[in-house]
C-alpha positions as CSV (number, residue, x, y, z in Angstrom):
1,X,-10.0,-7.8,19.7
2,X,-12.4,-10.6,18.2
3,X,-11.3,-13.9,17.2
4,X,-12.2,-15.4,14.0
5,X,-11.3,-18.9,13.3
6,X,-10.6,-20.3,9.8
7,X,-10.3,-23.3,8.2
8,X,-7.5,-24.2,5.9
9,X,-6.4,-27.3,4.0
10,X,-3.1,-28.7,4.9
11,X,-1.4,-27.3,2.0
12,X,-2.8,-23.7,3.0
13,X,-1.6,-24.9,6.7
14,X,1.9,-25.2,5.7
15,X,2.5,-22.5,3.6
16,X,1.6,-20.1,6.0
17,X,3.3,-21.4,8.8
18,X,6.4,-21.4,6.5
19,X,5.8,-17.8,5.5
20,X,5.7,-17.3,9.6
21,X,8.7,-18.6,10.2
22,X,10.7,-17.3,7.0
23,X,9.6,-13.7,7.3
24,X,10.1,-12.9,11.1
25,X,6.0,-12.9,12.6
26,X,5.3,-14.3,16.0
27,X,2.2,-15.8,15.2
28,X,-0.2,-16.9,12.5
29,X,-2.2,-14.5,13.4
30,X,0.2,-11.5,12.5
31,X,1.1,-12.6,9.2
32,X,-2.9,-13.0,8.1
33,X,-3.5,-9.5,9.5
34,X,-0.3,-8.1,7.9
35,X,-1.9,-9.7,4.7
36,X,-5.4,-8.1,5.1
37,X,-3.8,-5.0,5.8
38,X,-1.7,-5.1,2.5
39,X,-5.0,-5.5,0.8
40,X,-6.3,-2.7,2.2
41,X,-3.6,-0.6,1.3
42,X,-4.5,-2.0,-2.5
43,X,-8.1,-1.8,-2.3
44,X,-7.2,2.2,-0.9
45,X,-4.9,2.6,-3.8
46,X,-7.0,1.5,-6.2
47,X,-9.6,3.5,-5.7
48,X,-7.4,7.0,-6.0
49,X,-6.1,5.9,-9.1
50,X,-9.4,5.0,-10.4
51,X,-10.4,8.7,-9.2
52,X,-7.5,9.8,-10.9
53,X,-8.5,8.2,-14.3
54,X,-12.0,9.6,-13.4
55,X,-10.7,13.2,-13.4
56,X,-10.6,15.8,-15.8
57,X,-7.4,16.1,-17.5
58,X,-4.8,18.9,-16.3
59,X,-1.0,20.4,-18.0
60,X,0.8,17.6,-18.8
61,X,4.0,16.9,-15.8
62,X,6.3,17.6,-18.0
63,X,10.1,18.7,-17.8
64,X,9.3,22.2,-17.4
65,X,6.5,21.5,-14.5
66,X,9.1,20.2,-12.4
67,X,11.8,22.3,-13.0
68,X,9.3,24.6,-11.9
69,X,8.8,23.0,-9.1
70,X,12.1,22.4,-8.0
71,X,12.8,26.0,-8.7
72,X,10.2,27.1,-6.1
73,X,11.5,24.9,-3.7
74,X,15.1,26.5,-4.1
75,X,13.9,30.6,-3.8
76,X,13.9,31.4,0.4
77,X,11.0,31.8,1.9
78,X,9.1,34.6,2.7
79,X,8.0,35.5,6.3
């Protein structure tokens, strides 16, 4: 693992050693990479919904699609 050090003001200080101690981490260290993760996880969603919106349209998911759907899940399987 590779250390990176940063500064922060005082204010920036406090709050996250509040958000530390209010939320359960062990160190300031987990709760910054818990937050970098999270943004990740955005920065990853964003950019399937922006492929989404990029995509040519389909049927509309409508009430019959997923009764549709939910009726294939309900018929047995076939082996």
């Amino acid at each position: 693992m590779t250390t990176m050090n940063v500064s922060l003001p005082d204010a920036l200080k406090a709050f996250v050693d509040d958000q530390v101690t209010a939320r359960g981490y062990g160190t300031s260290s987990e709760y910054i990479r818990d937050l970098i993760r999270k943004d990740q996880d955005r920065e990853r969603l964003r950019g399937l919904l922006l492929d989404g919106a990029a995509s040519p349209p389909t049927a509309p998911a409508d009430a019959a699609y997923f009764d549709a759907l939910r009726d294939g899940l309900r018929q047995p399987k076939r082996a």
